[in-house]
N, C-alpha and C positions, 0 to 999 in steps of 0.2 A: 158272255159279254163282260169286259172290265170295266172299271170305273177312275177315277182320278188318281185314286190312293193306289189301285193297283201298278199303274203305269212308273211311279218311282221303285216298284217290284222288278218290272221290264228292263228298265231304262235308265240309263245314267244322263245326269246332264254333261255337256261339254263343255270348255271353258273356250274363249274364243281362237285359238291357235287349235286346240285342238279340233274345231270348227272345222275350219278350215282345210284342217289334214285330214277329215273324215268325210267334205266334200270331192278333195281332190282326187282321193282313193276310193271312192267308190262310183264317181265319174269315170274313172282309169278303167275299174274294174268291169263297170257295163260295158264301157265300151269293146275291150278288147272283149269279154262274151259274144256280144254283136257280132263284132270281126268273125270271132271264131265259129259261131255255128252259120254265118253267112258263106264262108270259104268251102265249112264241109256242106251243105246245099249245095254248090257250087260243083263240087268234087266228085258230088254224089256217091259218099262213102261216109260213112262210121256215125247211121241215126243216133247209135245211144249216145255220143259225144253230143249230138245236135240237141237233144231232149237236157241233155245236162246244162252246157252253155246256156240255152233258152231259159233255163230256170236260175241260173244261176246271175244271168245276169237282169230279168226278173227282181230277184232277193237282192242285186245292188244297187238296181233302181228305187227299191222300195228302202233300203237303209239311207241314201242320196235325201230322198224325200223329209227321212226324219232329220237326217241333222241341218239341211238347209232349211227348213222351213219349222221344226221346231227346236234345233241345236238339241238335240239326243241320240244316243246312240244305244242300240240293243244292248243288253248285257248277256255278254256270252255264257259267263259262271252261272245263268240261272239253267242251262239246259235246252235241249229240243228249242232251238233257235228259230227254225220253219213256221213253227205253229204258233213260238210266243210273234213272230214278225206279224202273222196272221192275227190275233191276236189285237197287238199296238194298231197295227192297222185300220182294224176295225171300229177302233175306240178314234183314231183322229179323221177320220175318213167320214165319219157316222154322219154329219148334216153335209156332204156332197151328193149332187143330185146322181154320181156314176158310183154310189156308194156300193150298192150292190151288185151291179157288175165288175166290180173292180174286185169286189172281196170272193166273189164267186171264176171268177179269172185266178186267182191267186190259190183256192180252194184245188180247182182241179190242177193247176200244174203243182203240187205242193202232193196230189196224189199220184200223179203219172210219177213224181221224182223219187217218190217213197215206192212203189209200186218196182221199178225199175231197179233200187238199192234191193229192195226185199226178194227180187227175184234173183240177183244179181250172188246176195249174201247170204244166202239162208244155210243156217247150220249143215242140214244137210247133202248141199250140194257146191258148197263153194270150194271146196278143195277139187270136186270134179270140173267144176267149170272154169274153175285156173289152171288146171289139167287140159285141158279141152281147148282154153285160149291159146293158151302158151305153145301147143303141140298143130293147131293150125296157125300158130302167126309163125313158127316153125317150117311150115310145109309151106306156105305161100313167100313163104323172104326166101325158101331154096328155091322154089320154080322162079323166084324175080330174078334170084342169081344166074340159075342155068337158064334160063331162055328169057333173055331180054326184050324179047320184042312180045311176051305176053302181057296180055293186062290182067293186072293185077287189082286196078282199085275197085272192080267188081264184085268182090269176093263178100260172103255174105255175113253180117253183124251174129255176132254169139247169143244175142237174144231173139235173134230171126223179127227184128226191128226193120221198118220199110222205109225207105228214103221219102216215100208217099205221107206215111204216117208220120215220119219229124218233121214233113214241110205244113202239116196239115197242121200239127200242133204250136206252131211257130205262127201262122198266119191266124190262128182263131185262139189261141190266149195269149204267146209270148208279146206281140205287135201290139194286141187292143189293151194288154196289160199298160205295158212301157209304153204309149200314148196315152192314156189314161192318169196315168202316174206323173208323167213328166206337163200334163196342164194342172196338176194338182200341186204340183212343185212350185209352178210360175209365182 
């Protein structure tokens, strides 16, 4: 837990232009997240994209919240941005009665999006698994070539990722998150 003095550690204040540029762009930025992991639901293709967007637009609901409501803005140069958001959060949030839901919402997708990177990146396998994308988005763009009347948006996500499991994570933290956040903004 932080306290007062840590949060000018966190956070920079804004001046009001930049306010305003810092609501507009991360309103922009949720949004089109939304859009995006709504379209791939929709599509029913590419969960890890879904888990990403959802989180992502998550973190610009949650930067939205600091600078409309307290004109601050994260500070990037301090590092690990995820966990200081977690972090600030936690410290302005603390006497809302959604306090703990909202920081436990934010807790888990903050581990599915690490969880997902670290799988994704890991020293030892990420040259195979760029290997491995590369050489099936390869094999599926020739069959879309040669035979166009196959479906193709079926094909299965490189982390064996379930359209089940992004809608699942989307409806029980991305949603109760970004409602949560956005009556905390008002």
């Amino acid at each position: 837990m932080i306290n007062k003095e840590d949060i000018e550690f966190y956070c920079k204040d804004l001046s009001p232009p930049d306010v305003e540029r810092a609501v507009k762009f991360n309103e922009v930025s949720k949004n089109e997240h939304v859009i995006a992991y709504q379209l791939f639901i929709e599509q029913k293709r590419l969960p890890r994209q879904i888990f990403i967007n959802g989180y992502n637009a998550m973190y610009a609901a949650a930067a939205l919240f600091l600078a409309k409501k307290y004109k601050l803005k994260l500070d990037e140069v301090r590092g690990s941005t995820h966990k200081n958001m977690r972090l600030v959060l936690d410290f302005f949030t603390r006497d809302s009665k959604h306090h703990t839901k909202l920081i436990s919402l934010y807790e888990a997708a903050i581990e599915k999006f690490q969880n997902l990177s670290y799988q994704y990146h890991t020293d030892k396998r990420f040259a195979e698994r760029v290997m491995k994308d590369l050489m099936d988005e390869g094999y599926y763009q020739g069959k879309k070539v040669s035979y166009y009347s196959e479906q193709t948006l079926g094909r299965p996500d490189p982390l064996q990722l379930t359209i089940s499991d992004a809608k699942k994570f989307i409806k029980e933290i991305v949603e109760p998150f970004l409602y949560l956040i956005e009556e905390l903004t008002k």
